[in-house]
LUMKE-581369 format. One record per residue (C-alpha): x, y, z; residue in one letter. Coordinates in nm, 4 decimals, m for minus. Example, Ala and Ser with C-alpha at 12.3 -4.5 7.8 and 13.67 -1.06 7.14 Angstrom:
% LUMKE-581369
{gudo {1.2300 m0.4500 0.7800} a};
{gudo {1.3670 m0.1060 0.7140} s};
This chain:
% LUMKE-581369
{gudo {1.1537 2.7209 6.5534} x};
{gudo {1.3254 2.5739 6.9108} x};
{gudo {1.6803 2.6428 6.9932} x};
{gudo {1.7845 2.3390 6.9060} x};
{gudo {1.6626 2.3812 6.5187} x};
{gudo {1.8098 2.7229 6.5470} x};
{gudo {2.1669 2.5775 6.6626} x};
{gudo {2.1552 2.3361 6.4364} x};
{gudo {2.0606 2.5715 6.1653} x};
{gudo {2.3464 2.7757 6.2731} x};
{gudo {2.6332 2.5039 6.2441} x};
{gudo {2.4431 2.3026 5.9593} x};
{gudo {2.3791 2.6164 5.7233} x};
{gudo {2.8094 2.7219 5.6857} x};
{gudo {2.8336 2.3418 5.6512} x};
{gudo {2.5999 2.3518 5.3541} x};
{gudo {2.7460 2.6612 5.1936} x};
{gudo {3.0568 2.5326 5.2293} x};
{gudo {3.0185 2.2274 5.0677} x};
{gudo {2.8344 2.4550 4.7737} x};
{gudo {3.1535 2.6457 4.7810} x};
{gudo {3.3872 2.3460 4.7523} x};
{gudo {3.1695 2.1874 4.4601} x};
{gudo {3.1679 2.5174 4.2987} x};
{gudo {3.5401 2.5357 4.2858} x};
{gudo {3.5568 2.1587 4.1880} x};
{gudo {3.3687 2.1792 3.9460} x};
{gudo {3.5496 2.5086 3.7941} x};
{gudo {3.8884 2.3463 3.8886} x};
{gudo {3.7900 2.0500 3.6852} x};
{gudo {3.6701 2.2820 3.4183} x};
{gudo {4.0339 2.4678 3.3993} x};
{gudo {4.1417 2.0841 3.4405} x};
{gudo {3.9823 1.9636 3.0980} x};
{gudo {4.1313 2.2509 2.9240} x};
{gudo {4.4492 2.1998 3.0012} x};
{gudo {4.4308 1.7949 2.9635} x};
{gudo {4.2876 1.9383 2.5923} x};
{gudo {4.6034 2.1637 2.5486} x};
{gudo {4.8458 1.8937 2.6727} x};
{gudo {4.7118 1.5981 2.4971} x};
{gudo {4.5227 1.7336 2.2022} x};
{gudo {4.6853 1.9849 2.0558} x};
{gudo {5.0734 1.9560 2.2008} x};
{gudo {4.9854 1.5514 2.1737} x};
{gudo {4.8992 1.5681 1.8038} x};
{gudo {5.1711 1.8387 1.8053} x};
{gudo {5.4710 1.6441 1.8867} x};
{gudo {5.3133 1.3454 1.7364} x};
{gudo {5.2801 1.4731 1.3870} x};
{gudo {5.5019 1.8224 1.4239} x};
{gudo {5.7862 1.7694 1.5648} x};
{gudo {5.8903 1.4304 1.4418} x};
{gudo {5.8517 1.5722 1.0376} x};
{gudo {6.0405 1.8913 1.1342} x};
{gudo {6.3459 1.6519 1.2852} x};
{gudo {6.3085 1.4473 0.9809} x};
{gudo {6.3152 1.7861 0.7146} x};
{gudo {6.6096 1.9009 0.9438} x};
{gudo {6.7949 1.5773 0.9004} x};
{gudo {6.6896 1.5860 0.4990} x};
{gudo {6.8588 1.8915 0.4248} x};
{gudo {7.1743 1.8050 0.5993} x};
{gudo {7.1634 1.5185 0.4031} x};
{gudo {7.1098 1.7211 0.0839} x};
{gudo {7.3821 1.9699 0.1931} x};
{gudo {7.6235 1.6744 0.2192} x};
{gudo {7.5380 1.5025 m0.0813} x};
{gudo {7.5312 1.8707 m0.2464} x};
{gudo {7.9114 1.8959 m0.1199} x};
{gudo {7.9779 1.5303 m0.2216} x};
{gudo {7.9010 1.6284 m0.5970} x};
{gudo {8.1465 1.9535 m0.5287} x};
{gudo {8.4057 1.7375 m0.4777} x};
{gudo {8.3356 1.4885 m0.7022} x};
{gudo {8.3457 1.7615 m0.9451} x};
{gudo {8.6589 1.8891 m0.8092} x};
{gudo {8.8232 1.5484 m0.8607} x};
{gudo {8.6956 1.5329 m1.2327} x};
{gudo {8.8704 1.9092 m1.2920} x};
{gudo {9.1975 1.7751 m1.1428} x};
{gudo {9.2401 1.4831 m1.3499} x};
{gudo {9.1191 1.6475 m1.6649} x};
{gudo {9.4138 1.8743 m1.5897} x};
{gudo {9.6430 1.6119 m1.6488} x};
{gudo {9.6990 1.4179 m1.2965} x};
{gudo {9.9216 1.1348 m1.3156} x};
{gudo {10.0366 0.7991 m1.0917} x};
{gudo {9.9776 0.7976 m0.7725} x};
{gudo {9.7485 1.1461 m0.7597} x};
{gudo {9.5454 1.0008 m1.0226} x};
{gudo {9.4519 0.6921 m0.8406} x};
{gudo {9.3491 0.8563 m0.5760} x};
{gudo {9.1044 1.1281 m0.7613} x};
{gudo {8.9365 0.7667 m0.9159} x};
{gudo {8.8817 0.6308 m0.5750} x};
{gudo {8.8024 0.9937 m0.4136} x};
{gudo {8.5618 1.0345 m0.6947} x};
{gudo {8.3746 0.6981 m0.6839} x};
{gudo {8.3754 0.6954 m0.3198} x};
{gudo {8.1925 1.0106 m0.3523} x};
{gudo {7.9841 0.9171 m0.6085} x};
{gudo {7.8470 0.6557 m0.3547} x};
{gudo {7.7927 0.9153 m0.0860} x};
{gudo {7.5990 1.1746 m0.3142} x};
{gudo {7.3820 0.8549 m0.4292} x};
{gudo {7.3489 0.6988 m0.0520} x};
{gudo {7.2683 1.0894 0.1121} x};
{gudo {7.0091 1.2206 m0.1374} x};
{gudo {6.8232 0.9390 m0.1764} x};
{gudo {6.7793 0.9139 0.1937} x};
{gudo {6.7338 1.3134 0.2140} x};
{gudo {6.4807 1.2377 m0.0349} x};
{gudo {6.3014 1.0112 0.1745} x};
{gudo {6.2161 1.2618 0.4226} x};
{gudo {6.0891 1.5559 0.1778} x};
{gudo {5.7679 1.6343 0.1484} x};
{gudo {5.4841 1.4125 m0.0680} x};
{gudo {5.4536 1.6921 m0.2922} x};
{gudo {5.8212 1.7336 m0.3268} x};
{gudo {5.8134 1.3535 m0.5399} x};
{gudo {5.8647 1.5351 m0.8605} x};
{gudo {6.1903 1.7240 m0.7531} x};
{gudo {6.3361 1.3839 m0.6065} x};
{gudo {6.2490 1.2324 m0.9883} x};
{gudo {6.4158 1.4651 m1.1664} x};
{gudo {6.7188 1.4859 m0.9211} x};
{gudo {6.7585 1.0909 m1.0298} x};
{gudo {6.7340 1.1091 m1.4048} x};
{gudo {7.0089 1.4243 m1.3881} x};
{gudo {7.2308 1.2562 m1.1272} x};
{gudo {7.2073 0.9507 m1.3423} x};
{gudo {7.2833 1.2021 m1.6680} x};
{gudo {7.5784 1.3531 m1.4875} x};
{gudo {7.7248 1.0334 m1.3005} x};
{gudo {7.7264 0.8631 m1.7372} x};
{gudo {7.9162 1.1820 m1.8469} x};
{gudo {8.1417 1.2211 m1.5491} x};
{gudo {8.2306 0.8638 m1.5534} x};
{gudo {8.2925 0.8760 m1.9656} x};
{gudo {8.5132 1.1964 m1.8899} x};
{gudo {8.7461 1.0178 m1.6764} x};
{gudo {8.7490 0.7079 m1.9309} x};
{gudo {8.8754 0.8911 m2.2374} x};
{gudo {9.0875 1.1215 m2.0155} x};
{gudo {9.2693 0.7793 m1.9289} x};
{gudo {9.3535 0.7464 m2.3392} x};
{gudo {9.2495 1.1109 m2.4853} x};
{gudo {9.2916 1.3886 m2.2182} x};
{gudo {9.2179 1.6180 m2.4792} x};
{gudo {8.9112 1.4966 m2.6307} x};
{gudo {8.7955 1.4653 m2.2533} x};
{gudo {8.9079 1.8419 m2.1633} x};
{gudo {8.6294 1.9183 m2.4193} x};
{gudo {8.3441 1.7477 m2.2179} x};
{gudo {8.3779 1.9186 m1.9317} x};
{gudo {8.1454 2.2230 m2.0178} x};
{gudo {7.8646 1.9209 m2.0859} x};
{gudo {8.0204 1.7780 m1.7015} x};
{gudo {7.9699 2.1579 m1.5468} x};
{gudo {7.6558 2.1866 m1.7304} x};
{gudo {7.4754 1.8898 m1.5839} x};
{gudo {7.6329 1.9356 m1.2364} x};
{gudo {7.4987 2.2967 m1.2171} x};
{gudo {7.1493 2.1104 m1.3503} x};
{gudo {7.1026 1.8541 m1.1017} x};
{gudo {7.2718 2.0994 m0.8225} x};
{gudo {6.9727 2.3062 m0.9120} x};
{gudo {6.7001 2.0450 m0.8262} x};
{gudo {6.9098 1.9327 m0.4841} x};
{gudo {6.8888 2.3501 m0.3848} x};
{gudo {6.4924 2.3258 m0.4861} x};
{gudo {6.4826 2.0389 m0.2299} x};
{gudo {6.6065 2.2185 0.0208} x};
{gudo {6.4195 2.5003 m0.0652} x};
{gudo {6.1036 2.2377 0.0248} x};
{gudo {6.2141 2.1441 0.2920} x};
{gudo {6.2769 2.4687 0.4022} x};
{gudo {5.9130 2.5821 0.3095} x};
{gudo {5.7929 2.2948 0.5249} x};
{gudo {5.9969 2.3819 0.8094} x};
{gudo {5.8647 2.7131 0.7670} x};
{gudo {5.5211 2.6108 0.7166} x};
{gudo {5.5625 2.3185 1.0714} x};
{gudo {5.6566 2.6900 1.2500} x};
{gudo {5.3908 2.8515 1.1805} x};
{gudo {5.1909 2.5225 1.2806} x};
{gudo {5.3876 2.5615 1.5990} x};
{gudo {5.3372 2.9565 1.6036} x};
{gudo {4.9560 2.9023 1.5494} x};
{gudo {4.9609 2.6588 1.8298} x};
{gudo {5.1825 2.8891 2.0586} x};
{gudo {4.9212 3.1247 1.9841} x};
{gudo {4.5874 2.8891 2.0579} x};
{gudo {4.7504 2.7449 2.3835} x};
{gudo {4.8297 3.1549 2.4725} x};
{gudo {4.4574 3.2110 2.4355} x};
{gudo {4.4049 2.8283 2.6001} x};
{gudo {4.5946 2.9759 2.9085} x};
{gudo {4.4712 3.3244 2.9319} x};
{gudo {4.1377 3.1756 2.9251} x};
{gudo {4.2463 2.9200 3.1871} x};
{gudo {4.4158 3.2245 3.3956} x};
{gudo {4.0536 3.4067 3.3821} x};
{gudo {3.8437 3.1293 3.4757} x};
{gudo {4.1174 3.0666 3.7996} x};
{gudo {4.0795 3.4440 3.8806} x};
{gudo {3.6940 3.4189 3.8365} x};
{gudo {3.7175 3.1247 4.0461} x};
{gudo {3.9317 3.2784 4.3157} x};
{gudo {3.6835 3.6074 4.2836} x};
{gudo {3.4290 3.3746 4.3372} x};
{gudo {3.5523 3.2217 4.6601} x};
{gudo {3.6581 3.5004 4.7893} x};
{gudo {3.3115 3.6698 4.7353} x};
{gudo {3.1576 3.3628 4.8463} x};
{gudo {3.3857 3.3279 5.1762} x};
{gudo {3.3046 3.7290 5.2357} x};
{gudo {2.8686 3.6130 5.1746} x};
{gudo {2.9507 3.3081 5.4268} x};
{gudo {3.1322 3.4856 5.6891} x};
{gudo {2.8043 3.8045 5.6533} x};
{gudo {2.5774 3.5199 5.6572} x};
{gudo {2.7704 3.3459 5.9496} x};
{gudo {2.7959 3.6624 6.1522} x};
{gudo {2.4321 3.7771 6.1057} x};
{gudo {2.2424 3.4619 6.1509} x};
{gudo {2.4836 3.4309 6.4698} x};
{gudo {2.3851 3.7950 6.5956} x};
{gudo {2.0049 3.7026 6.5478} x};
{gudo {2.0087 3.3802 6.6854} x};
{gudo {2.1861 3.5486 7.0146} x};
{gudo {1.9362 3.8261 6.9615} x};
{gudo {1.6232 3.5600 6.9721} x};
{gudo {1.7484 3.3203 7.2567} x};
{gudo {1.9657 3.6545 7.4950} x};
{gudo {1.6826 3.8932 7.4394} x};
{gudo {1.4097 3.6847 7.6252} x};
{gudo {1.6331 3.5245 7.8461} x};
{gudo {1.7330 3.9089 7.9583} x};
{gudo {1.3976 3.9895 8.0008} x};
{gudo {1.3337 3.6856 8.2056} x};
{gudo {1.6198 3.7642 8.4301} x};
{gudo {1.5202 4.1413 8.4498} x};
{gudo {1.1324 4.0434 8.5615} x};
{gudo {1.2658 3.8192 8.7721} x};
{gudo {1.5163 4.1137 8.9404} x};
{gudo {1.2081 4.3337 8.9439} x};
{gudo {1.0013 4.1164 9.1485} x};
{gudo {1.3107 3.9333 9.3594} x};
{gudo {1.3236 4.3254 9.4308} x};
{gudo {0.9844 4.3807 9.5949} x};
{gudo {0.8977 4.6504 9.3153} x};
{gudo {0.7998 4.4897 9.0615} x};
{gudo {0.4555 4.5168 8.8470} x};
{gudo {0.3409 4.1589 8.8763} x};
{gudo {0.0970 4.3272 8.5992} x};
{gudo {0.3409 4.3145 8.3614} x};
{gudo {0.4086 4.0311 8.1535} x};
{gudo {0.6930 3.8801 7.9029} x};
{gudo {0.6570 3.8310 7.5370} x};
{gudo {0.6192 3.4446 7.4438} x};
{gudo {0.5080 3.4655 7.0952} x};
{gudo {0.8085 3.2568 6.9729} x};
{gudo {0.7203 2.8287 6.9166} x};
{gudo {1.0498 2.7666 7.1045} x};
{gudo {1.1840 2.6907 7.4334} x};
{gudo {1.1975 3.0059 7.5186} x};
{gudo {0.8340 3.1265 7.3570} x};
{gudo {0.7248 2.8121 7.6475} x};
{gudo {0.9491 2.9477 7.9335} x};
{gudo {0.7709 3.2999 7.9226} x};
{gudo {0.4252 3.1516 7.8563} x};
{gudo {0.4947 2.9627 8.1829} x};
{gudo {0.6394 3.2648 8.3530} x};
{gudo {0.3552 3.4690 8.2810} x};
{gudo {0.1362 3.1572 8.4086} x};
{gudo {0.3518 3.1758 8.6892} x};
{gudo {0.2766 3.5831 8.7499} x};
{gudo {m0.0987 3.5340 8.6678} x};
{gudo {m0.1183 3.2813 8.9778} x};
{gudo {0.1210 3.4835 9.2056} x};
{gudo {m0.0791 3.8057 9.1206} x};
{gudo {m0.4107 3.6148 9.2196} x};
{gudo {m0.2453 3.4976 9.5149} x};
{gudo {m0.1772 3.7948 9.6002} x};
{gudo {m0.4702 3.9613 9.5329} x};
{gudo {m0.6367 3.7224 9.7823} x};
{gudo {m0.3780 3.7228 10.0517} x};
{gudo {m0.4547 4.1357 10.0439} x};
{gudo {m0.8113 4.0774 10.0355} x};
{gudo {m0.7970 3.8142 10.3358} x};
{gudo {m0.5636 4.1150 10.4986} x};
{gudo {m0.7947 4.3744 10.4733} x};
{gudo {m1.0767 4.1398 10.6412} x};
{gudo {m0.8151 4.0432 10.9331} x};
{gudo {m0.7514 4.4312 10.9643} x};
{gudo {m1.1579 4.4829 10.9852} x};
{gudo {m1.1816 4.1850 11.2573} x};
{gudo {m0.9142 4.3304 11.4097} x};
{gudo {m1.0615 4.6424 11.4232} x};
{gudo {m1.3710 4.5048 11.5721} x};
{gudo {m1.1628 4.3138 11.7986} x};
{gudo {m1.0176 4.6507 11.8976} x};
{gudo {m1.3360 4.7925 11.9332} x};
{gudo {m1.4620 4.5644 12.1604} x};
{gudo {m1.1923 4.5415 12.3794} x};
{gudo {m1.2310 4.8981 12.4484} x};
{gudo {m1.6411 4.8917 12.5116} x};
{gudo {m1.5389 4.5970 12.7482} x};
{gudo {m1.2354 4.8056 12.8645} x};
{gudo {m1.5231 5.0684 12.9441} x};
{gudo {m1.7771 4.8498 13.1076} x};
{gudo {m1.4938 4.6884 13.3540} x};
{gudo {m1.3788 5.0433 13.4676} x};
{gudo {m1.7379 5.1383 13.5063} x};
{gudo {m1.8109 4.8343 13.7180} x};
{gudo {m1.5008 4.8877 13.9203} x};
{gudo {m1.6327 5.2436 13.9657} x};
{gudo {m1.9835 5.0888 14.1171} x};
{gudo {m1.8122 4.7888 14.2768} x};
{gudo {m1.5544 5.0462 14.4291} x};
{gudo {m1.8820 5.2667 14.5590} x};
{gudo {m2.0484 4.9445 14.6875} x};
{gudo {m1.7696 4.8797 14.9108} x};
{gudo {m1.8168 5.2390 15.0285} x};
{gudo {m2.1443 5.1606 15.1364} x};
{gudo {m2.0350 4.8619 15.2564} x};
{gudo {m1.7339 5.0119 15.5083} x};
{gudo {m1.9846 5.2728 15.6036} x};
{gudo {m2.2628 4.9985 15.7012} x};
{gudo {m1.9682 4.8054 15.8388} x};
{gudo {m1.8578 5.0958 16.0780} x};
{gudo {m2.2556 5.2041 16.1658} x};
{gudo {m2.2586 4.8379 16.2530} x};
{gudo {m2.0176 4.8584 16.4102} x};
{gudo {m2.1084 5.1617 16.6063} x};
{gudo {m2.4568 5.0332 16.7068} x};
{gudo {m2.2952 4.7429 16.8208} x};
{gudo {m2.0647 4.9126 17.0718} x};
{gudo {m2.3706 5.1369 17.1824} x};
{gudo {m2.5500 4.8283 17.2818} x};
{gudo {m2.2603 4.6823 17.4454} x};
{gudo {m2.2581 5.0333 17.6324} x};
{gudo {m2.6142 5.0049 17.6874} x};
{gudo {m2.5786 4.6447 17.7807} x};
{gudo {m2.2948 4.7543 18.0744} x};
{gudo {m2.4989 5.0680 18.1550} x};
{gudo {m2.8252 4.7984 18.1955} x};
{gudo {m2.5896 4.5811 18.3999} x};
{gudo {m2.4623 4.8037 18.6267} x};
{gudo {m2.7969 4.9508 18.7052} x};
{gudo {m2.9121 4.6189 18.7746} x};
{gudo {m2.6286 4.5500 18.9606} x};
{gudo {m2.6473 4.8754 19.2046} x};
């Protein structure tokens, strides 16, 4: 692999496992997203949808039962006043008190009614046949008590009688409504529950996911860190031992014997290939430049020799040169000699010649 694949491997490979990190997380995110879109929209949705408005409504039914309940009491009330003999002015105003009342019972528990439950329809039947039943004997009660107050005094054991009946059914109403409340909390308790489990299931998937990039993050930054030592390793540790060769023979010590490692298909494998090209080539230069040394040094040697046989010769020819001049200074002075006997000869001849 060259350097360059290596580099890029290095920068490309955290990209990749980061990306595989990040889609990881999405998706797990999205996951944890779903289940809470569930919670929100399916369960609380259909929750406060179905839930909450019928609980408001039950709520607002039994207030409307309590108030027509205490709407009877005091229509009730009025009925015991004027059976006790109210006159004038206090009388006329039990009669409108009373019918006035008698609309508000009949106005709130029918519309309490309307919000009970379906099963409840029975209960809101009856309560209309015995408000009916009491309103007929209530209303004849104050009629005769108008001409016969004591006639009338004697109904009003039938009057308490069919109050206490239909105030029965109105507290059986509530009592459904109340069980429905009841039951919409425990819908709402089971649901409290479900979205508890929802979110504890949602808090271990975000601490699994967390975990997980952590764990991941700790892998990347291992894998980071040791393909980033190796790669240094692979491209420092032959450059090193490049540079120390180099030292070794920039040095004048070196073993140009030795040679580099280039096993590696990368720049680097190519660089020492070359360098130990280089070293086989110096190394045969070399070994020629010593072996065309060692023939200068035997030249030289003959050279040397020669010199000194001619050295020899020269002397000895000075020696017989130097002798023949010798013999040449000694002919030149016998010469010499005979020449000045004959010129003494030659005088001696003269002068006897001349005498």
């Amino acid at each position: 692999m060259r350097i360059k694949q290596k580099l890029q491997l290095l920068v490309i490979a955290p990209i990749l496992a980061t990306a595989v990190l990040v889609g990881t997380g999405y998706q797990r995110l999205g996951s944890i997203r779903e289940d809470n879109r569930s919670l929100a929209e399916d369960r609380f949705g259909s929750l406060v949808e179905s839930e909450i408005p019928a609980l408001v409504d039950r709520h607002d039914s039994i207030a409307l039962l309590l108030n027509g309940d205490r709407d009877a009491y005091q229509v009730l009330q009025a009925e015991l006043q004027i059976l006790q003999g109210a006159q004038g002015d206090e009388l006329e105003r039990l009669l409108d008190q009373s019918t006035a009342n008698l609309a508000q019972v009949d106005e709130r528990i029918n519309k309490g009614a309307a919000g009970l439950l379906s099963n409840a329809g029975n209960l809101i039947e009856d309560f209309r046949g015995q408000f009916a039943a009491w309103k007929e004997i209530h209303q004849a009660n104050l009629i005769l008590a108008q001409t016969d107050l004591p006639l009338a005094q004697k109904g009003i054991a039938e009057s308490l009688a069919a109050f206490e009946t239909m105030r029965h059914t109105i507290d059986l109403m509530q009592e459904a409504q109340e069980k429905g409340i009841a039951n919409a909390m425990d819908s709402l308790q089971i649901a409290k529950t479900e979205t508890k489990a929802i979110s504890d299931v949602s808090a271990t998937k975000v601490a699994s996911t967390m975990n997980a990039f952590l764990l991941t993050g700790i892998l990347l930054a291992l894998a980071m860190i040791t393909g980033g030592a190796l790669t240094c390793r692979s491209v420092l540790g032959p450059i090193s031992h490049l540079v120390a060769r180099f030292q070794d023979i920039a040095s004048g010590t070196g073993d140009l014997s030795q040679r580099v490692e280039a096993h590696d298909r990368d720049e680097l494998g190519a660089l020492g290939a070359a360098f130990n090209t280089f070293l086989d080539k110096l190394e045969g230069l070399i070994g020629r430049i010593r072996s065309g040394t060692t023939e200068i040094n035997s030249n030289t040697n003959e050279l040397t020799s020669t010199s000194d046989s001619l050295a020899t010769s020269s002397t000895l020819q000075a020696q017989h040169l130097s002798n023949i001049l010798g013999s040449t200074n000694e002919v030149t002075e016998m010469t010499s000699e005979n020449s000045r006997i004959v010129e003494d000869a030659a005088n001696l001849f003269y002068r006897a010649t001349q005498s």
